[in-house]
C-alpha positions as CSV (number, residue, x, y, z in Angstrom):
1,X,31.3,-49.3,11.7
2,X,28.7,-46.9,10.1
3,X,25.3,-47.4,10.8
4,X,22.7,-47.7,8.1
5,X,21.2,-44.5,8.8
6,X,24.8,-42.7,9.2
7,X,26.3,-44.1,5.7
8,X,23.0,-42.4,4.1
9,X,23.6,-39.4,5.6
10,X,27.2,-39.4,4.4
11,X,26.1,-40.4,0.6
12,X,23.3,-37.9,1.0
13,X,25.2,-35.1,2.7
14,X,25.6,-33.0,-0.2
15,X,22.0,-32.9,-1.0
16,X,20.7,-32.4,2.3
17,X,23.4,-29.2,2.5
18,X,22.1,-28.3,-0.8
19,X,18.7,-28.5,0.1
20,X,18.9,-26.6,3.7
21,X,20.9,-23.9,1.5
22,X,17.7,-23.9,-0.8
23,X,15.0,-23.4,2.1
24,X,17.1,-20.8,4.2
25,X,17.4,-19.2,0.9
26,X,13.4,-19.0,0.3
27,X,12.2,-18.6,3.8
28,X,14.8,-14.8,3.3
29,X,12.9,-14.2,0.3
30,X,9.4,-14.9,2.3
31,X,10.4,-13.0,4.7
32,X,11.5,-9.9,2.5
33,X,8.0,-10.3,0.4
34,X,5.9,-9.9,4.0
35,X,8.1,-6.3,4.4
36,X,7.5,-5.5,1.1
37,X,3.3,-6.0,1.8
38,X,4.2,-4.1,5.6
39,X,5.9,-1.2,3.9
40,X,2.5,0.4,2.2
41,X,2.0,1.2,5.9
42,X,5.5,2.1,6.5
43,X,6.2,-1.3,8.5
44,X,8.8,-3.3,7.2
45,X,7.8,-6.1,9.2
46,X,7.1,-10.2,8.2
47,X,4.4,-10.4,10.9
48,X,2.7,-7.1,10.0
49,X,3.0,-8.2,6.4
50,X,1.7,-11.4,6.9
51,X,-1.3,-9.4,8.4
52,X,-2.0,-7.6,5.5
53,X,-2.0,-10.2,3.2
54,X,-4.6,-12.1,5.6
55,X,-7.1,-9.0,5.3
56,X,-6.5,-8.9,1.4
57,X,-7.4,-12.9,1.4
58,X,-10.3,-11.9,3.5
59,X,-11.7,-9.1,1.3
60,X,-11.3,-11.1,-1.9
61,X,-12.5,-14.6,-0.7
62,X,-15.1,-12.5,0.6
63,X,-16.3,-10.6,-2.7
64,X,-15.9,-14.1,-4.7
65,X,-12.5,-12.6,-6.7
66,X,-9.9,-14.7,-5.3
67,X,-7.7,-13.1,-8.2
68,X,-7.2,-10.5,-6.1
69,X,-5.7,-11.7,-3.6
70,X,-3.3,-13.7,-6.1
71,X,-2.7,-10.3,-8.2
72,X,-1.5,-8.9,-4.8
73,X,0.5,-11.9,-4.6
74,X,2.4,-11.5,-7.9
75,X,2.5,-8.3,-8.2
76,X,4.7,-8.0,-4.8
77,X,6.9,-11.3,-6.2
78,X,7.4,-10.0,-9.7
79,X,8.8,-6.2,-8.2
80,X,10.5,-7.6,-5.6
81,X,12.5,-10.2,-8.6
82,X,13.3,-7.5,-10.9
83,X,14.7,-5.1,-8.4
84,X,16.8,-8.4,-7.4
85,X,17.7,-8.6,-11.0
86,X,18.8,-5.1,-11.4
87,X,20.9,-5.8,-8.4
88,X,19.9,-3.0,-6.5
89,X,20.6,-1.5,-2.8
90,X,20.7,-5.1,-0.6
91,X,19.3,-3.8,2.4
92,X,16.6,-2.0,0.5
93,X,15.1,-5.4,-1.3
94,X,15.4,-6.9,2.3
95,X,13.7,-4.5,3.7
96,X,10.5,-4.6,1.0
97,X,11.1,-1.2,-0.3
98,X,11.0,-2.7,-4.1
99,X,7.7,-4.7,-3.0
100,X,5.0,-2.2,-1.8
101,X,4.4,-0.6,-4.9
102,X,4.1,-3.9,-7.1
103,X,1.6,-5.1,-4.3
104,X,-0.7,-2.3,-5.1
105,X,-0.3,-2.8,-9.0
106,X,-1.4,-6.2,-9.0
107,X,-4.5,-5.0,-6.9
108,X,-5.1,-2.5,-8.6
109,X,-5.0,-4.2,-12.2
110,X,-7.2,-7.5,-10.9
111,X,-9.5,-5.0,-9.2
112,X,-10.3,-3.3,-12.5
113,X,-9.4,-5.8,-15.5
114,X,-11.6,-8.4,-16.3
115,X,-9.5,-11.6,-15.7
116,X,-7.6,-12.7,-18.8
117,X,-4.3,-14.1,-20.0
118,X,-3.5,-10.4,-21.5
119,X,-4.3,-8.7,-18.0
120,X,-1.3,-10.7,-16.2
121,X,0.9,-9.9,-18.8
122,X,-0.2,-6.1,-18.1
123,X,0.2,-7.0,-14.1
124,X,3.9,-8.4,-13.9
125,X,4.6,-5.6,-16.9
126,X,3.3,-3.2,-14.2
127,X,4.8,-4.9,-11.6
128,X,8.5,-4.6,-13.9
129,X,8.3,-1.3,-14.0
130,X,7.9,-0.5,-10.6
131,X,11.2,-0.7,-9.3
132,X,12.8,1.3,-12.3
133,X,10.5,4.2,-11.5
134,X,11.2,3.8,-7.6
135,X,14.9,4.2,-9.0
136,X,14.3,7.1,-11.6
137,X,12.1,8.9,-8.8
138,X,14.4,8.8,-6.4
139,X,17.7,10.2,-8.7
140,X,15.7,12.9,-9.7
141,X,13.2,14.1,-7.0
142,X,14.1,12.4,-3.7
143,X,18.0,13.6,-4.7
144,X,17.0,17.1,-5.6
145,X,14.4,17.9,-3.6
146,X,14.0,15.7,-0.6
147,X,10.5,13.8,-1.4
148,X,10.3,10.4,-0.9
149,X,8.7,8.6,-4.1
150,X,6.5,6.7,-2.0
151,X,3.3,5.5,-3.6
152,X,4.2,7.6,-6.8
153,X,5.3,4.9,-9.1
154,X,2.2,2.9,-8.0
155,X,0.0,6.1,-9.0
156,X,1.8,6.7,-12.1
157,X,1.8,3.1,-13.5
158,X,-1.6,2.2,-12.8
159,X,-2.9,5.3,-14.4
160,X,-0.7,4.5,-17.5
161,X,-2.6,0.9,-17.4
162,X,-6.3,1.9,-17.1
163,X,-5.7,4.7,-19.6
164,X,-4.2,2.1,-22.2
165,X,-7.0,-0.3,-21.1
166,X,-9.5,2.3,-22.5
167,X,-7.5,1.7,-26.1
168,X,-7.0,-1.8,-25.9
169,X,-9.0,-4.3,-27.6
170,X,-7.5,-7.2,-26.1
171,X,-8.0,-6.7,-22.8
172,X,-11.3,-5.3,-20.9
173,X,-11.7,-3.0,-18.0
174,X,-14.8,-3.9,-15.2
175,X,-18.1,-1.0,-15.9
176,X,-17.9,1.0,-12.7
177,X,-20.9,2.9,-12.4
178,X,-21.1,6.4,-12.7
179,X,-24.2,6.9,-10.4
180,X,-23.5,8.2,-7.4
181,X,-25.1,6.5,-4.4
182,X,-27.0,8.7,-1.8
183,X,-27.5,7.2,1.1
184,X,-30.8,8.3,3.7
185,X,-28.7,10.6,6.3
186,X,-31.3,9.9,8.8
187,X,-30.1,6.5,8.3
188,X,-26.4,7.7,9.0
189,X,-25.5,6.7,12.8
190,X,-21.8,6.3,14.9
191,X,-21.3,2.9,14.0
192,X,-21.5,3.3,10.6
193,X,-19.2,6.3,10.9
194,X,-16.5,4.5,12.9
195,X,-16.7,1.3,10.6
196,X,-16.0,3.9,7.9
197,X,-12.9,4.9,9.7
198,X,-11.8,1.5,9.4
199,X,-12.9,1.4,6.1
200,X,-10.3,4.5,5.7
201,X,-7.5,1.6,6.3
202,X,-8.2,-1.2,3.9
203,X,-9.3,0.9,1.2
204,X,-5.2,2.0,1.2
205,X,-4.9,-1.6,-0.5
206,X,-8.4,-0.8,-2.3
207,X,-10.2,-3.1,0.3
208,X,-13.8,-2.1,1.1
209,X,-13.7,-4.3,3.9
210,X,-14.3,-3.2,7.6
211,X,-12.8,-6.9,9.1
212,X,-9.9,-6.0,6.4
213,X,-9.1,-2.9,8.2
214,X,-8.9,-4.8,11.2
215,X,-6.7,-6.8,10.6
216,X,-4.4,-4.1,9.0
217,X,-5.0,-2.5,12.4
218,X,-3.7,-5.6,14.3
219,X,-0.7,-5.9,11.6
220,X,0.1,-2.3,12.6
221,X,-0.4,-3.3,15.9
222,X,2.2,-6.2,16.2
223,X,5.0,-4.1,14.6
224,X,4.1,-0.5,16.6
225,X,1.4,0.3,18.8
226,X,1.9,3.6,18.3
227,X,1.7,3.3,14.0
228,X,-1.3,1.5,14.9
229,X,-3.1,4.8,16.7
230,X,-1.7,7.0,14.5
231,X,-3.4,5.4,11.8
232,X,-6.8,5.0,13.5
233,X,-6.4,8.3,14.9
234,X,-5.9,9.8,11.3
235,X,-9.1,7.5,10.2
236,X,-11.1,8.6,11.9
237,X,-10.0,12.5,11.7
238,X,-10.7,11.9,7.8
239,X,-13.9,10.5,8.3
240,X,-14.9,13.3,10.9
241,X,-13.6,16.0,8.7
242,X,-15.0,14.9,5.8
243,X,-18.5,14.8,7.1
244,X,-18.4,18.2,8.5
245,X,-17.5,19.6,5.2
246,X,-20.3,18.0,3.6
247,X,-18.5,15.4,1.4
248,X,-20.3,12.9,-0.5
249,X,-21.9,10.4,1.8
250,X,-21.4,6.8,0.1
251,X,-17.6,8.0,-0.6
252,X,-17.4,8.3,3.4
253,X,-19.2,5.2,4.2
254,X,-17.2,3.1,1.7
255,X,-13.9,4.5,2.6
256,X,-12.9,7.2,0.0
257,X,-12.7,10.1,1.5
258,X,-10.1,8.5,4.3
259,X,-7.5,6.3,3.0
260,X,-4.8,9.2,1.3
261,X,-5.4,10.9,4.7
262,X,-4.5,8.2,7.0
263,X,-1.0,7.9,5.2
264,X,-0.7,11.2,5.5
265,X,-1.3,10.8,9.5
266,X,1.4,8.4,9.1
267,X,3.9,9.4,7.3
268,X,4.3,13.4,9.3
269,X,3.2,12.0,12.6
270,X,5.4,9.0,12.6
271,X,7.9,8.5,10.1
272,X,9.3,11.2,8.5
273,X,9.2,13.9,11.1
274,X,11.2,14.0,14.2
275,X,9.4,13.6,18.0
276,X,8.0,16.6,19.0
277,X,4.7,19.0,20.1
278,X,4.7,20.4,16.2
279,X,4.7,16.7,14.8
280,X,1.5,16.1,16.4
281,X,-0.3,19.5,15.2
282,X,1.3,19.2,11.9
283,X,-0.1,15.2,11.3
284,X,-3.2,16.5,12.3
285,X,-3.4,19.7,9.9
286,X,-1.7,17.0,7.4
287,X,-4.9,14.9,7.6
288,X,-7.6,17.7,7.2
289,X,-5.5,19.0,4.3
290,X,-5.4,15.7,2.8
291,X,-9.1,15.3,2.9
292,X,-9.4,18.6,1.0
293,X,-7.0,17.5,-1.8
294,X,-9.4,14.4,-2.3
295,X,-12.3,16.2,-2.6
296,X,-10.4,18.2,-5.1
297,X,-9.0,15.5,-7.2
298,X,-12.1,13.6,-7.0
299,X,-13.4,16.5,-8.8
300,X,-10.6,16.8,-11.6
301,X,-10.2,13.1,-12.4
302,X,-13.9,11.9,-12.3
303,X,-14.6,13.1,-15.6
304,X,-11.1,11.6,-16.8
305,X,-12.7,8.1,-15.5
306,X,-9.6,7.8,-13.5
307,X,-9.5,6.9,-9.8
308,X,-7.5,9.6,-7.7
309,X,-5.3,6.0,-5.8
310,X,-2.6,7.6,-2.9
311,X,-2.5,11.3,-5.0
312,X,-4.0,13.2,-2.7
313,X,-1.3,11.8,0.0
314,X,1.1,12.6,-2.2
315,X,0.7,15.9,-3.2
316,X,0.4,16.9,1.0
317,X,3.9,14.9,1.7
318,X,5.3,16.8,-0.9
319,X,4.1,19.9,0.5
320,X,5.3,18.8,4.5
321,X,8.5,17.4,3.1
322,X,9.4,20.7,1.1
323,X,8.9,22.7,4.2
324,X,10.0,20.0,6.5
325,X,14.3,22.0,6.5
326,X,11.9,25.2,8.2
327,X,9.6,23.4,10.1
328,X,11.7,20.8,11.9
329,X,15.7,19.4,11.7
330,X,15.6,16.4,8.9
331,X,15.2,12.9,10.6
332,X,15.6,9.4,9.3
333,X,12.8,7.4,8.1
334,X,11.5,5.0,10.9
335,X,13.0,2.2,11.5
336,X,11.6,-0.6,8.9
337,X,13.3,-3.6,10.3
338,X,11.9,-6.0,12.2
């Protein structure tokens, strides 16, 4: 005789087979979104990830625009879709390689778009795109020459947005001010230097937030100890360097100056160079250099009314991964996995 409880589970079976298929199904796409937010910092982890969008939340409830936090939100979702819909590498979309650059989109639009229906349709068409340029970068310059794309089609698409925003009637960009803060330097001490450097961290998701970059810190943390020194190590290099150069003092204090620089730390001194003496020297010359091309770029695209985003980073890994076959034997890219 079947129980009450047992002939409901027999009529119900289906569904409830149906339904577990349904929430393994999600809690896999969850879980690849959280790598995708962990991969801006090389860490294709759901904890690390879960981290980041944490100091995002923070930074945005924080500021009063909790847009941004849902931008970051959709952005990451809407990249991570399409890629799944151009049914591209599987391991790749699992691994949130198709996710990090539409993460920083949808910052990047919500930061500098006044909210409105037309600015989400420019974020998820932003966020569309993403994927095809990862793809179209990689054919052409990762095949031939051996650079990752990396941040690139984040750079490249959000410029394309704020530059049509400019010629857009229908949808409005924020006024940034085009004063330039100056700070008392007797005023100047450590601790506002060091918070800087952590500054450096969460201004990579355009976060001027010190708790921010401690929690990125602590996301880093939980997937590599190691990533996690590397990039505080790099901060505060950035921050040291760029002081002793004489670089505009609000730009330090608020983070500018730092964040291409600590991805560059990253990237030679723990991802895509093999263990060795010369790593180290060459992530720390890789930093300084970094911090040079800022100042530069700040330079060219401040009349342009552009902001410079990961270029600086870029245009140093380019130069590291172009010399990379005479500097050092080729290595894999970290391990992103969890």
């Amino acid at each position: 005789m079947i129980d009450s409880y047992g002939g409901a589970k027999l009529v119900f079976a289906p569904f409830f087979g149906q339904h577990q298929h349904v929430s393994i199904m999600f809690n896999q796409f969850l879980r690849t979104l959280l790598r995708g937010a962990g991969q801006v910092f090389f860490a294709g982890n759901a904890i690390t990830g879960a981290f980041f969008l944490l100091a995002i939340a923070f930074a945005a409830l924080q500021n009063g625009t909790p847009y941004t936090l849902l931008g970051a939100i959709v952005g990451l979702t809407v990249s991570t879709l399409m890629a799944t819909r151009l049914h591209l590498d599987d391991n790749d979309i699992a691994q949130g390689l198709h996710g990090f650059n539409g993460i920083l989109v949808g910052i990047t639009v919500t930061t500098f778009f006044i909210p409105s229906p037309l600015m989400w349709v420019l974020l998820i068409s932003g966020a569309m795109l993403c994927p095809i340029a990862e793809c179209a970068i990689k054919q052409s310059v990762t095949r031939s020459w051996g650079v990752p794309g990396s941040t690139l089609p984040f750079v490249l698409i959000s410029w394309m947005l704020l530059l049509a925003g400019y010629n857009l009637s229908g949808v409005h960009l924020h006024v940034l001010s085009a004063a330039v803060q100056h700070p008392d330097e007797s005023h100047v001490t450590l601790l506002m230097l060091f918070q800087a450097s952590i500054r450096n961290i969460a201004q990579v998701f355009l976060l001027n937030n010190t708790v921010s970059g401690v929690l990125i810190l602590i996301g880093l943390a939980w997937r590599s100890w190691a990533m996690a020194l590397t990039t505080l190590g790099g901060a505060i290099l950035a921050t040291t360097v760029a002081r002793l150069f004489g670089a505009d003092t609000y730009s330090i204090l608020t983070g500018l100056y730092g964040f291409s620089p600590v991805l560059s730390a990253l990237a030679i001194g723990r991802v895509f160079y093999l263990r060795s003496p010369v790593r180290l020297w060459l992530a720390i010359f890789a930093t300084l250099v970094t911090v040079l091309v800022q100042a530069a770029l700040n330079r060219l695209f401040t009349p342009l009314g552009l902001p410079t985003f990961t270029a600086a980073y870029l245009l140093t890994l380019a130069i590291f991964m172009l010399a990379r076959p005479a500097l050092q034997p080729p290595s894999t890219v970290a391990n992103t996995s969890e």
